[in-house]
C-alpha positions as CSV (number, residue, x, y, z in Angstrom):
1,X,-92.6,96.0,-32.3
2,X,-90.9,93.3,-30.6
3,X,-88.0,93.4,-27.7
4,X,-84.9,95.0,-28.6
5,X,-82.1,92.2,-28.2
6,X,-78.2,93.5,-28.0
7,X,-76.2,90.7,-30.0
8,X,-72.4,90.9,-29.7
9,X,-69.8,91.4,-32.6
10,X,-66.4,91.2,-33.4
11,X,-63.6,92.8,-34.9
12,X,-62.2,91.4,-37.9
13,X,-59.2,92.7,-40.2
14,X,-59.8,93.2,-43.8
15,X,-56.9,93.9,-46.2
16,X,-56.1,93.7,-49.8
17,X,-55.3,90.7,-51.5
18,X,-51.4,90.5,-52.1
19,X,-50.0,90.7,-55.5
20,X,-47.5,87.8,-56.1
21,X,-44.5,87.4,-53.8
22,X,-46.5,90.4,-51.2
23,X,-48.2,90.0,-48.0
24,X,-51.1,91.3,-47.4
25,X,-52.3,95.0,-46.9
26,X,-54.3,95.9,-44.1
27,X,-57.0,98.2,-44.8
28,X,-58.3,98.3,-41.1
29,X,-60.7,96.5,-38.8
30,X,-64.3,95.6,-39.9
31,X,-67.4,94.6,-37.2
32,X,-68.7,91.1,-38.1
33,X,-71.6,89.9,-36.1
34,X,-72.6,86.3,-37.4
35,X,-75.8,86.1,-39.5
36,X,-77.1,83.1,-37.6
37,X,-77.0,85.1,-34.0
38,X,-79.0,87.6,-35.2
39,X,-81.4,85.1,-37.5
40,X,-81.9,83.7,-34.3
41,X,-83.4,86.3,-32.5
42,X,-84.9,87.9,-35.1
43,X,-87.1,84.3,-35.7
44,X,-88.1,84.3,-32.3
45,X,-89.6,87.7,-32.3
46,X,-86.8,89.6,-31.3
47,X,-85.5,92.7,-32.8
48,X,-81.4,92.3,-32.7
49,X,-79.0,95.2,-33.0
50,X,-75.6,94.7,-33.2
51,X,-73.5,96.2,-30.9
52,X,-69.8,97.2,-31.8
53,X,-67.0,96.5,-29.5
54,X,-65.4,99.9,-29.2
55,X,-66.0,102.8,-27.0
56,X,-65.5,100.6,-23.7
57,X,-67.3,101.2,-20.5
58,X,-68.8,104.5,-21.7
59,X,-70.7,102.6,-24.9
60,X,-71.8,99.7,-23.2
61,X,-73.6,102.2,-21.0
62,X,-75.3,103.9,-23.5
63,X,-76.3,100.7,-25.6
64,X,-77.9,99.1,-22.7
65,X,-80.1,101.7,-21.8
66,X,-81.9,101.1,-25.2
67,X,-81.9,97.2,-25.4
68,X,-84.8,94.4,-23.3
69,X,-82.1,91.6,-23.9
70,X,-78.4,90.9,-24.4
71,X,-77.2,87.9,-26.4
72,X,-73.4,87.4,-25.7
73,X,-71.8,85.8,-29.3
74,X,-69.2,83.7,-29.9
75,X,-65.7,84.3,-30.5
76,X,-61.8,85.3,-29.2
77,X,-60.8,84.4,-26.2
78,X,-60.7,86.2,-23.1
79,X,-57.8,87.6,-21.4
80,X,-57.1,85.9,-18.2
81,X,-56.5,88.8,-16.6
82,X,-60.1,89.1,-16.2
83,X,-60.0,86.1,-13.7
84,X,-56.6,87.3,-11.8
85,X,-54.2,84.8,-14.0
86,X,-51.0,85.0,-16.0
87,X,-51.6,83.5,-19.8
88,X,-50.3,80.4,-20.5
89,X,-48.5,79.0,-23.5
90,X,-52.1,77.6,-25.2
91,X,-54.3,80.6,-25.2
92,X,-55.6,82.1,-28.4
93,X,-56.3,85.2,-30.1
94,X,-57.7,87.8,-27.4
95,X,-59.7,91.5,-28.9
96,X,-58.6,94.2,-26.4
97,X,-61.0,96.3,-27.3
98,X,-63.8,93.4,-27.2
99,X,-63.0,92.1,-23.8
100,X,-63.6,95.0,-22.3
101,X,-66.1,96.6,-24.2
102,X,-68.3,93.1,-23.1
103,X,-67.2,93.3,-19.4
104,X,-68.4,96.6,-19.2
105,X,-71.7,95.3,-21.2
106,X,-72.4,92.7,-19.0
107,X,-71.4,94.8,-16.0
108,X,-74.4,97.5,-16.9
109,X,-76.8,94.9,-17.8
110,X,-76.7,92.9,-14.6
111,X,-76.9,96.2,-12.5
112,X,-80.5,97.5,-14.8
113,X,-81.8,93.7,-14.6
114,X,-81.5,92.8,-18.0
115,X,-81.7,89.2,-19.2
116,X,-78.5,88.1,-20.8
117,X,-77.8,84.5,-22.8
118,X,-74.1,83.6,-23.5
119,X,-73.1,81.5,-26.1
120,X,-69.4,79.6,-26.1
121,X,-67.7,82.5,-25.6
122,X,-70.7,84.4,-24.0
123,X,-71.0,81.7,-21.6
124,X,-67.5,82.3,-20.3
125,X,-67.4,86.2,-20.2
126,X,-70.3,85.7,-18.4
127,X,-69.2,83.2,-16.1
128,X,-66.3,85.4,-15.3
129,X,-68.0,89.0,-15.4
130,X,-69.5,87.4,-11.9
131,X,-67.0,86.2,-10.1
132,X,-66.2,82.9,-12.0
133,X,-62.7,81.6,-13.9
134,X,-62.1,79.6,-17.1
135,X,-60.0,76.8,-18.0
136,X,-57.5,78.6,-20.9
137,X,-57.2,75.3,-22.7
138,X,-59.0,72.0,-22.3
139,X,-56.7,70.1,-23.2
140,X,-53.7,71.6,-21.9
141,X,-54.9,71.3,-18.1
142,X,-57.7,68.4,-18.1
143,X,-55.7,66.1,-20.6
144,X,-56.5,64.7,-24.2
145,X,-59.6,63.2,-23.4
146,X,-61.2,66.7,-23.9
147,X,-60.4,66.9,-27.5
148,X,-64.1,66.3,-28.8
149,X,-64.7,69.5,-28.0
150,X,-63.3,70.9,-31.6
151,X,-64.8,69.2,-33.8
152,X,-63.7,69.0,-37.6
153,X,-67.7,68.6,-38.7
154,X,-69.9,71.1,-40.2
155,X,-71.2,73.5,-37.5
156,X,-74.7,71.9,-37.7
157,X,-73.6,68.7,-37.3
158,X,-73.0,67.3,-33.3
159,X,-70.1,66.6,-31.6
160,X,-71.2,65.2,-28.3
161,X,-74.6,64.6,-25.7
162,X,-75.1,66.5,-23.3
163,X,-76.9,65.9,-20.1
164,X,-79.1,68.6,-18.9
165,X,-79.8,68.5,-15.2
166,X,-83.6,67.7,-14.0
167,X,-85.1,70.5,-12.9
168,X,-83.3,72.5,-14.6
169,X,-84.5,76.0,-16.0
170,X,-82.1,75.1,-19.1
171,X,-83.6,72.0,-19.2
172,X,-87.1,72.8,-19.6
173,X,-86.6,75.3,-22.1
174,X,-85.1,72.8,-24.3
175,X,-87.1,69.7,-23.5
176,X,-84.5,67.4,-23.1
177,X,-82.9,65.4,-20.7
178,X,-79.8,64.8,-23.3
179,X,-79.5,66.7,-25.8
180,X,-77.0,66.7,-28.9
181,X,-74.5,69.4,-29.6
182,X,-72.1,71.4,-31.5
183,X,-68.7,71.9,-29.9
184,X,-66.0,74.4,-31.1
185,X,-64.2,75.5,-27.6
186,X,-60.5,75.2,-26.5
187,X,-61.8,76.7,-22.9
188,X,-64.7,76.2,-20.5
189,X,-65.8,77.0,-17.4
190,X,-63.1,76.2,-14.7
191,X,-64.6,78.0,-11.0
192,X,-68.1,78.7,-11.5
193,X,-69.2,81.8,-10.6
194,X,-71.5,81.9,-7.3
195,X,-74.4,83.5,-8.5
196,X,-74.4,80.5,-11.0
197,X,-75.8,76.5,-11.2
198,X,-74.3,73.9,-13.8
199,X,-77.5,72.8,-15.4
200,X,-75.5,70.7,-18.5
201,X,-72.7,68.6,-18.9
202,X,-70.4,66.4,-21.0
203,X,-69.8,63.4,-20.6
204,X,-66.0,64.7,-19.5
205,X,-67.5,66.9,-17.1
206,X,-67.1,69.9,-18.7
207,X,-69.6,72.5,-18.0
208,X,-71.8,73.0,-21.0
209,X,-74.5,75.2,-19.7
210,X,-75.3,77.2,-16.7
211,X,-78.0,79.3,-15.3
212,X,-79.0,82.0,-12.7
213,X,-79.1,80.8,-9.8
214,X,-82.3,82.9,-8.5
215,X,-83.9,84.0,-12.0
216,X,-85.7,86.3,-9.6
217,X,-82.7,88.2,-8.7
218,X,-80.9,87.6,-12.5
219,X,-82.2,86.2,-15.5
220,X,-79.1,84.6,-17.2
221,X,-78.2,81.2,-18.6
222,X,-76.0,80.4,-21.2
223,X,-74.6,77.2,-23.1
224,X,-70.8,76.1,-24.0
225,X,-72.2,75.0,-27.9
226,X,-73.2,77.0,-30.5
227,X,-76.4,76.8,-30.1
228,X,-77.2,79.6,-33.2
229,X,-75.9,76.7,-36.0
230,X,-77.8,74.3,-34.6
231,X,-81.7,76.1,-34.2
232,X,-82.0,74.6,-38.0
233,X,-81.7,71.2,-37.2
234,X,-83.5,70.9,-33.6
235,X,-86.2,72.8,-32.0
236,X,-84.6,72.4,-28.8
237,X,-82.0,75.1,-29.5
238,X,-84.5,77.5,-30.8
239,X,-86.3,77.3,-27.9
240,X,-83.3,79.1,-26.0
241,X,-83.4,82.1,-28.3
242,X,-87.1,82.0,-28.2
243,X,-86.5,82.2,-23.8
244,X,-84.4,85.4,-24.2
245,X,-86.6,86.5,-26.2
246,X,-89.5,86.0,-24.0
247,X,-87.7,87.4,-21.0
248,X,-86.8,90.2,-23.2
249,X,-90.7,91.4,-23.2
250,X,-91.3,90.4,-19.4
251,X,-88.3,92.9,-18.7
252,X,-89.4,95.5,-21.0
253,X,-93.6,95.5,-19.8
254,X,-91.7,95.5,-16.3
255,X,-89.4,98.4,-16.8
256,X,-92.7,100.8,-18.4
257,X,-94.8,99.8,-15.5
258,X,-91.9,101.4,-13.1
């Protein structure tokens, strides 16, 4: 049996569809976790379960005792409160019950040692669940030139290079001193947390992926692009779900040997 891997979902609303001249009915809120984040892990050697945002801080302690790994999905953005700042005019849909269901996940996961990947959105909570702050719209506070970061494209298809550091733990997973990527984000990583390096960038200077500083003391890295729609087309990004995995089983040998 492989490492148990936590993947992230979200809430979604699901209604009826409106007879003519009605809106819609609501029929309540549905968990979606996307197929490719749990493909991911699952071709790696992983086994993913997904985890439902509800139940808050008591949840995400019980669901982390029973996972190896924690793969933080995409998504909503996160309420700035989180980082000690008032909203402004640009910021998007935010999931009450998801923000702080994934603090509290993160939370209880750094404190047992397990090793955590963020993706877009899972880069940021993570960034900000130690110590970090976000930027709540690119282009609102760095100016126009950020606007390649929502790209139009099919979610396979690259938006931008970016340039992964030398050295790099990121880096080696992936192979590649530039690599090609995705880009679907209105906000990024503004202060970076202290526990964390940059270890890839655009050519903006927008962060696009950061690690642990000390992967001794915490195994975490995460990217800014969706790296999930783009394992298909380059083994570069595979190799990252492949990592977590990996870590996954160090933790997990680790933890039955205590």
């Amino acid at each position: 049996m492989g490492s148990v891997i936590g993947v992230t979902a979200t809430l979604k609303e699901d209604g009826e569809a409106p007879a003519p001249g009605e809106v819609s009915r609501p029929l309540g809120e549905y968990v979606r976790a996307d197929l490719d984040y749990v493909e991911g892990v699952y071709e790696a050697g992983g086994v993913p379960i997904v985890l439902p945002p509800v139940g808050g801080a008591r949840s995400a302690e019980a669901l982390v005792g029973a996972m190896d790994g924690l793969l933080l999905s995409g998504g909503s953005d996160l309420d700035p409160k989180y980082y000690g700042e008032a909203w402004l005019p640009e910021m998007g849909e935010t999931i009450p019950e998801r923000d702080e269901f994934e603090m509290a996940l993160v939370g209880a996961a750094l404190w047992r040692g397990i090793p955590i990947f963020g993706i877009c959105r899972g880069l940021q909570v993570l960034n900000v669940a130690l110590g970090g702050t976000l930027y709540q719209d690119i282009a609102a506070q760095l100016g126009a030139e950020a606007s390649q970061h929502r790209q139009t494209a099919l979610k396979w298809q690259p938006a931008h290079e970016v340039e992964v550091r030398g050295g790099s733990w990121v880096g080696e997973a992936m192979g590649e001193a530039g690599v090609k990527v995705n880009s679907y984000h209105h906000q990024a990583v503004k202060d970076l947390a202290e526990s964390l390096v940059v270890s890839g960038t655009s050519s903006d200077g927008i962060i696009e992926a950061v690690e642990s500083r000390d992967f001794s003391e915490q195994w975490v890295f995460g990217v800014q692009w969706h790296a999930e729609a783009m394992r298909r087309v380059g083994v570069e990004h595979r190799n990252l779900f492949a990592a977590l995995v990996s870590a996954a089983e160090n933790h997990a040998v680790r933890r039955e040997a205590a």
